[in-house]
Kinemage of the C-alpha trace (Angstrom):
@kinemage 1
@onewidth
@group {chain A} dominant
@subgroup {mainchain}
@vectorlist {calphas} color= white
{ca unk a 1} P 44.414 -27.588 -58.969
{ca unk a 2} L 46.731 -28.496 -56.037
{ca unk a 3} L 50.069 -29.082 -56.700
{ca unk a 4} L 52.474 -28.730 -53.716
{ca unk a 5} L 54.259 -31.646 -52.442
{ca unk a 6} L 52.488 -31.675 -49.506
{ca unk a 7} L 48.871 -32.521 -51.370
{ca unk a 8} L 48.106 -36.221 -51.338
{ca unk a 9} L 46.619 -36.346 -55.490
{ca unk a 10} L 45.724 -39.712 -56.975
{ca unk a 11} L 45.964 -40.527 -61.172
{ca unk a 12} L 45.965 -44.106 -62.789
{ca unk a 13} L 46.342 -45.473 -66.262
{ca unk a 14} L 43.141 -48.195 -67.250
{ca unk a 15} L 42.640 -50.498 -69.507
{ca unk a 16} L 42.211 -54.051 -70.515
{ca unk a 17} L 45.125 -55.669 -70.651
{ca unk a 18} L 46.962 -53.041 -68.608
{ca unk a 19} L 49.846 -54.846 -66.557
{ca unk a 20} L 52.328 -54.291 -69.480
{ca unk a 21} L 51.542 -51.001 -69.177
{ca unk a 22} L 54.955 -48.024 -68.570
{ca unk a 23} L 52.445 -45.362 -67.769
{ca unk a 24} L 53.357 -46.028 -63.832
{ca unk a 25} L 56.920 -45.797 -64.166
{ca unk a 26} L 56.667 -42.385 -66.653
{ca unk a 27} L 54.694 -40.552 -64.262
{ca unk a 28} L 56.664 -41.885 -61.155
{ca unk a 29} L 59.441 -40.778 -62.744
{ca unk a 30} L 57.556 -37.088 -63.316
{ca unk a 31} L 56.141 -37.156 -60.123
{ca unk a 32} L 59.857 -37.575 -58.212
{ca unk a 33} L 61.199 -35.011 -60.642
{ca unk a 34} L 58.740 -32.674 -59.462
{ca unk a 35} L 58.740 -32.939 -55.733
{ca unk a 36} L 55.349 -34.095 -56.012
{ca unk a 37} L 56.118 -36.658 -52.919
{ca unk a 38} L 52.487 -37.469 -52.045
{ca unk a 39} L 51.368 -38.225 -55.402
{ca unk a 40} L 50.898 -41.617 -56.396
{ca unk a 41} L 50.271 -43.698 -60.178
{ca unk a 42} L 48.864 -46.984 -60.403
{ca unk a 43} L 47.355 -49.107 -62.899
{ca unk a 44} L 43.728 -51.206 -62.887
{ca unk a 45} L 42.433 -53.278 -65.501
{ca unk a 46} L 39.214 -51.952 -66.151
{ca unk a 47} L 36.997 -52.555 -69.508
{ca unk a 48} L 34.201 -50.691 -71.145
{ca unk a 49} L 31.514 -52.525 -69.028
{ca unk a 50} L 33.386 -51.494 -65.588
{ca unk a 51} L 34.286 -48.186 -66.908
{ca unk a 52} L 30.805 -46.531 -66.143
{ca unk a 53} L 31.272 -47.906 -62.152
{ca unk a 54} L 35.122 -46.889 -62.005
{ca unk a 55} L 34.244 -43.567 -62.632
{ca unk a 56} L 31.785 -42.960 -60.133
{ca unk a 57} L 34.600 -44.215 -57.346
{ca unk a 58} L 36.818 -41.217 -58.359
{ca unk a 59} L 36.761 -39.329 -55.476
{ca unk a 60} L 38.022 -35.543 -55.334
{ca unk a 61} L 41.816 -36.460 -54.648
{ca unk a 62} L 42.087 -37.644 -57.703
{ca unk a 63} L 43.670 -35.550 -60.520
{ca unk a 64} L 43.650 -37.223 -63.778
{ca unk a 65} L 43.207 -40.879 -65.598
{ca unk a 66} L 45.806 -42.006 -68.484
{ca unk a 67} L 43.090 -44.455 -70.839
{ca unk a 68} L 44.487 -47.492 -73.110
{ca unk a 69} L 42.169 -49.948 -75.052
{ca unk a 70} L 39.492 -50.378 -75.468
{ca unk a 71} L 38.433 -47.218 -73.515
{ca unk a 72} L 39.471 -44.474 -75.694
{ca unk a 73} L 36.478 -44.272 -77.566
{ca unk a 74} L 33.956 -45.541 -74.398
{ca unk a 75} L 34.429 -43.068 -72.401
{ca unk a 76} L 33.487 -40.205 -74.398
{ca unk a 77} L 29.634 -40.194 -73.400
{ca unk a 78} L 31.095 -40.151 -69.480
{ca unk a 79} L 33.097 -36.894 -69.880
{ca unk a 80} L 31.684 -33.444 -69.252
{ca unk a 81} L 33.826 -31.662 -72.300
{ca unk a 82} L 36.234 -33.054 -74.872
{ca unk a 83} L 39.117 -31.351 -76.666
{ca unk a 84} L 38.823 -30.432 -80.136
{ca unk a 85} L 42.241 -32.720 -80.566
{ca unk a 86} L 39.973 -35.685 -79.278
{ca unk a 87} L 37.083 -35.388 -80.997
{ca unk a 88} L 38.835 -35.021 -84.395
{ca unk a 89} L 39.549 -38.615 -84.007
{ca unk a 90} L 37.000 -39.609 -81.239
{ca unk a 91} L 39.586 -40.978 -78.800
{ca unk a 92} L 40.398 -39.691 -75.674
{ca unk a 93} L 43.248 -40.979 -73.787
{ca unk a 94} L 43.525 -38.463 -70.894
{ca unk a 95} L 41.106 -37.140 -68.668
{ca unk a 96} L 41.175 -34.505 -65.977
{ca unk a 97} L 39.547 -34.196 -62.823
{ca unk a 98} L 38.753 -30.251 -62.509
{ca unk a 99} L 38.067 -29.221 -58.998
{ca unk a 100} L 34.172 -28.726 -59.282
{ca unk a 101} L 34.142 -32.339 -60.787
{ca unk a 102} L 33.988 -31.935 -64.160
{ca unk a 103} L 35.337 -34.471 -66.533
{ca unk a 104} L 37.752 -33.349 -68.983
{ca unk a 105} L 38.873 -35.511 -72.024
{ca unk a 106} L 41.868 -34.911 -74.395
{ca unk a 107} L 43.893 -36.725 -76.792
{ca unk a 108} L 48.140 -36.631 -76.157
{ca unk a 109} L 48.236 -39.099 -78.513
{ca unk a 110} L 48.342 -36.480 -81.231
{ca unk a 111} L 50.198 -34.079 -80.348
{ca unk a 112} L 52.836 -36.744 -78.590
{ca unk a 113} L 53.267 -38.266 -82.293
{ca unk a 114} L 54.387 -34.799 -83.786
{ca unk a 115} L 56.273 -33.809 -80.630
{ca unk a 116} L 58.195 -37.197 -80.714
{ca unk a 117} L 58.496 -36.399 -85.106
{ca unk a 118} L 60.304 -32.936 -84.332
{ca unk a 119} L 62.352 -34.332 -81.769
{ca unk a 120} L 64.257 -36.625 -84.462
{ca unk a 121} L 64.282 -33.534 -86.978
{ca unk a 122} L 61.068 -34.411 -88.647
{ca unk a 123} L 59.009 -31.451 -89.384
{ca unk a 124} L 57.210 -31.630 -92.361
{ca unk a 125} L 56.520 -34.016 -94.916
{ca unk a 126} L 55.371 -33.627 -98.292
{ca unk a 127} L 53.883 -37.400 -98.207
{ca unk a 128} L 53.405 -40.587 -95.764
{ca unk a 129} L 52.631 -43.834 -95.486
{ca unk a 130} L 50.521 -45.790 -92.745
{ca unk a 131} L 50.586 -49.309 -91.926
{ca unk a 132} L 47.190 -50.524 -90.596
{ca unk a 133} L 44.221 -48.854 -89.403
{ca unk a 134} L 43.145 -49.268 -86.111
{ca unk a 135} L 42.866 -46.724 -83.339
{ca unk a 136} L 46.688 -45.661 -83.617
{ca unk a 137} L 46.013 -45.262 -87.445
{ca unk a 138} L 43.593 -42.444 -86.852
{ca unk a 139} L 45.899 -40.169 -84.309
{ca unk a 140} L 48.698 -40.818 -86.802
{ca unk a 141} L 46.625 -39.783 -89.190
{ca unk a 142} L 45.610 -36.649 -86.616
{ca unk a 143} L 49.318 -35.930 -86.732
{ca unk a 144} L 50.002 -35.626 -90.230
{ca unk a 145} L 47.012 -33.540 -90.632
{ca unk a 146} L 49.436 -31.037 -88.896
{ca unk a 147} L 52.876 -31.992 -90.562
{ca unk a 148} L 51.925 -33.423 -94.185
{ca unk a 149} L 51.231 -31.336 -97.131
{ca unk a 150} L 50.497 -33.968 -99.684
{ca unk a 151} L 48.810 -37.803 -99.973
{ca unk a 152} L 49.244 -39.902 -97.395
{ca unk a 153} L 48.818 -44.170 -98.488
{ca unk a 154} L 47.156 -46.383 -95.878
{ca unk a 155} L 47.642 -50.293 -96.123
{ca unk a 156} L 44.987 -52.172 -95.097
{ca unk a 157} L 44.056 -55.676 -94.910
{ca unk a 158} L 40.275 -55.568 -95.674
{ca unk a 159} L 38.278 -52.957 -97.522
{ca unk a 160} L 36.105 -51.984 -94.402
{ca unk a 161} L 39.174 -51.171 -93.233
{ca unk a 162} L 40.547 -48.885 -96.074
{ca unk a 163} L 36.804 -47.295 -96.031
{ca unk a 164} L 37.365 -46.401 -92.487
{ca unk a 165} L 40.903 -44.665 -93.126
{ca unk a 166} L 39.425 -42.738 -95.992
{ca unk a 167} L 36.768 -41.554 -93.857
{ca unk a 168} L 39.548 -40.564 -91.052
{ca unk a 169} L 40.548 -38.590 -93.938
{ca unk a 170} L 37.532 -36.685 -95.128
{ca unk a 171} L 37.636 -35.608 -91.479
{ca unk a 172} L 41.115 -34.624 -90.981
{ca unk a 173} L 41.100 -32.845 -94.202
{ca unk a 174} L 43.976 -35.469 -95.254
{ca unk a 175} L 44.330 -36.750 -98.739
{ca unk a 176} L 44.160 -40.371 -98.298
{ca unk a 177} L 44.567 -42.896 -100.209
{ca unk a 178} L 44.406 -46.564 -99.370
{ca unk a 179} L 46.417 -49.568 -100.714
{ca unk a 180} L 45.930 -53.445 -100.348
{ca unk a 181} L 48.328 -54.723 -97.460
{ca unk a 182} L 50.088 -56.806 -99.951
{ca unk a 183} L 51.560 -54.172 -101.212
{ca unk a 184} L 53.038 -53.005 -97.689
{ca unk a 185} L 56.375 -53.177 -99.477
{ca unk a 186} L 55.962 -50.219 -101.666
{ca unk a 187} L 55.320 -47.995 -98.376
{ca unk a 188} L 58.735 -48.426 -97.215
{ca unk a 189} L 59.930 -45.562 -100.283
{ca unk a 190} L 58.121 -42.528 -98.424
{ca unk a 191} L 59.579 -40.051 -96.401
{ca unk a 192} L 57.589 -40.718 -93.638
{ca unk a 193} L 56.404 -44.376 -92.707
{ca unk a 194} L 54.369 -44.789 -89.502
{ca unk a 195} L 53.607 -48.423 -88.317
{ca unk a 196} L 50.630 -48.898 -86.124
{ca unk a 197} L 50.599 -52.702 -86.341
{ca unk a 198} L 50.643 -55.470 -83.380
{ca unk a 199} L 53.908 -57.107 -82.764
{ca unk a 200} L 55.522 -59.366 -85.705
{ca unk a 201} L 53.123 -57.858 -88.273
{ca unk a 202} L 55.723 -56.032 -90.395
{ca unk a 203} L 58.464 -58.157 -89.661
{ca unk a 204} L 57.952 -59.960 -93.347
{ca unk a 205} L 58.856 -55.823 -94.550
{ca unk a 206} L 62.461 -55.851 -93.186
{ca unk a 207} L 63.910 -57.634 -96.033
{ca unk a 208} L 62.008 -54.724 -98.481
{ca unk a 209} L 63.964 -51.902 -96.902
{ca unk a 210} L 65.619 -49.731 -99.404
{ca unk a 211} L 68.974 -48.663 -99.500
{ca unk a 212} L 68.564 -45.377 -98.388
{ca unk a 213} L 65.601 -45.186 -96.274
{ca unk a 214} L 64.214 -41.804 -94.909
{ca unk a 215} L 62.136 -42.002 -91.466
{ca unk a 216} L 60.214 -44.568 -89.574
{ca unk a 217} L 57.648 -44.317 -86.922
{ca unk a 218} L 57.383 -47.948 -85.097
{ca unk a 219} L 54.747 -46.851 -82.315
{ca unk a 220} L 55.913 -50.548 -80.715
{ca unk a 221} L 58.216 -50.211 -77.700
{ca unk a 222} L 58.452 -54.099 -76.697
{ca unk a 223} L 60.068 -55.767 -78.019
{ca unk a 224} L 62.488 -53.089 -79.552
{ca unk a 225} L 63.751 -52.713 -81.654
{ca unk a 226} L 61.463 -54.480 -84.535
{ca unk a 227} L 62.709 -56.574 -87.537
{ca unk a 228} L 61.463 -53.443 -89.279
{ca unk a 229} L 63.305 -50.840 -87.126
{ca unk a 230} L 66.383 -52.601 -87.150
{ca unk a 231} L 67.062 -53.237 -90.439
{ca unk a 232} L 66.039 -49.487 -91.229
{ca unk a 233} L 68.755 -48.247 -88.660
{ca unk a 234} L 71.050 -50.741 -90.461
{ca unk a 235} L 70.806 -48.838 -93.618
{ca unk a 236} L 70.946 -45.183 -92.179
{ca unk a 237} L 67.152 -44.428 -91.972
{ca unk a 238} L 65.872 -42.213 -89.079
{ca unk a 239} L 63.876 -44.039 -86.843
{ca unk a 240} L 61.520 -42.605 -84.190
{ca unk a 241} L 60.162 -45.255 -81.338
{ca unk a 242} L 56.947 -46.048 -79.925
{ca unk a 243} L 58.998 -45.053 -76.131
{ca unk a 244} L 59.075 -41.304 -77.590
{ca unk a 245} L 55.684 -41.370 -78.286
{ca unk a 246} L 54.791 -42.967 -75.080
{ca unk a 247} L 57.208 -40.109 -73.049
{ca unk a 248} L 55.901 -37.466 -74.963
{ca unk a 249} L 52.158 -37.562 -74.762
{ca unk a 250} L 52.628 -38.799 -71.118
{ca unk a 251} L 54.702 -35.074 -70.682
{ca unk a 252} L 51.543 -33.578 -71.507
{ca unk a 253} L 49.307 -35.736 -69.421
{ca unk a 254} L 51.692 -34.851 -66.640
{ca unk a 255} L 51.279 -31.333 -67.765
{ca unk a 256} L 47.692 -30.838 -67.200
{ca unk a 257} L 47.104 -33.007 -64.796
{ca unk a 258} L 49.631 -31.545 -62.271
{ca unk a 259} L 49.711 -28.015 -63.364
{ca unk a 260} L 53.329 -27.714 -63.954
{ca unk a 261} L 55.323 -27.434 -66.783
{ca unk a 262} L 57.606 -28.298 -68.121
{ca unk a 263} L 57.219 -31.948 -67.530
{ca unk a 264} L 60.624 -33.672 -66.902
{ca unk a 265} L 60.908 -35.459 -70.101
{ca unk a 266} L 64.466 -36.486 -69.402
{ca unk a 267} L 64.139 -38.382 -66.208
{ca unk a 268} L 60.337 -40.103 -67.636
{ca unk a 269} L 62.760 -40.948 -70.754
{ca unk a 270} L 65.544 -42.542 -68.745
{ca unk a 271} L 63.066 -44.344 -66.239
{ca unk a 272} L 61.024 -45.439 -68.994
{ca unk a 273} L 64.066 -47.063 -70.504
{ca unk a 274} L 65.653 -48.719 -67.592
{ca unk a 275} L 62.184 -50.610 -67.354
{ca unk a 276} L 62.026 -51.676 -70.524
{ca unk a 277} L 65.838 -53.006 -70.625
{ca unk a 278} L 65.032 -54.800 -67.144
{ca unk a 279} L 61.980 -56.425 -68.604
């Protein structure tokens, strides 16, 4: 793949809605970094029923597509070759443009989550908690198949839901166990909490944080800091962001669609924030 400064290249982040999207800014930021000075990011709001026609406009300067919802899962049948990291938890959220026009799709997702873990210190954990279990819920759970050695609780909200996380489980080779959302509260004792919910939905938790809280995974990013996050950094707990997940898996989509590496995760962590605190 071409990657001197001089080569005009073409990526884009999709999805439906997509104009809140950072991806631009991240991979700006990477691109400047990098001396990649013809390369250019942008964003289109494209949905599973224009997906199919997008595709076909891709043209050969283009290097590589960042995907959002609802497209993770829709674009599988369009892709040439999938990474074993993606189909563990059917979702691809990167895809490569090879230079004899194959498809490629991976999942940064994953790996982005335990990157962004180890970062703040976080390892390995001997239990977890999840809260919800929608499309985030199964690469979280794709992460702790790599970092957790014992049970990890899901809280759901309906028992179609809990079936699905157990399922996620059976093929992660996770030990999960799922809990009425009710009883979110009780999550908030393991070492490792992740929360995968919209905006607002664990606000109601804050008041159940305990006194000496251990780690937190809010994969929001705005509005930050959450009712949730805050009150855990009140009391000491380690809390890890839903910007370093979205820095770290876009490194890697950087990574393989540019051919360089390292990615500058730095200067995408620094523009990344300046956008959000101008927002």
């Amino acid at each position: 793949m071409p990657t001197r400064a001089t080569d005009a290249r073409r990526a884009a982040v999709l999805g439906k809605p997509i104009a809140h999207s950072l991806s631009p800014v991240l991979h700006r930021a990477a691109y400047d970094a990098l001396g990649l000075t013809e390369w250019s990011y942008d964003r289109f709001e494209v949905d599973e029923a224009a997906l199919p026609g997008f595709l076909e406009t891709v043209g050969p300067q283009w290097a590589g597509l960042s995907l959002t919802m609802p497209l993770k899962r829709a674009v599988i049948p369009l892709l040439d070759e999938i990474s074993e990291t993606a189909a563990s938890v059917d979702a691809v959220n990167t895809v490569v443009f090879t230079e004899d026009g194959r498809r490629l799709g991976d999942n940064t997702d994953i790996p982005g989550i335990v990157a962004a873990l180890r970062e703040h210190g976080i390892e390995q954990v001997d239990s977890a908690a999840i809260l919800g279990a929608g499309a985030t819920a199964s690469s979280a759970l794709g992460a702790l198949a790599r970092i957790c050695t014992g049970e990890v609780v899901a809280y759901v909200r309906s028992e179609a839901r809990a079936a699905e996380m157990r399922r996620w489980g059976e093929r992660l080779d996770v030990e999960v166990r799922t809990a009425d959302w009710s009883d979110a509260a009780k999550a908030l004792d393991a070492p490792l909490v992740i929360a995968t919910t919209p905006a607002g939905t664990t606000d109601a938790l804050a008041a159940a944080v305990p006194e000496r809280p251990a780690a937190l995974f809010d994969v929001l990013y705005d509005p930050w800091p959450t009712e949730l996050a805050a009150r855990w950094s009140m009391f000491g707990g380690a809390v890890v962001s839903g910007l370093d997940l979205l820095v770290h898996q876009a490194v890697l989509q950087v990574e393989q669609m540019t051919g360089r590496s390292p990615a500058p995760l730095d200067a995408m962590r620094r523009a990344g924030g300046k956008a959000l605190a101008e927002r």
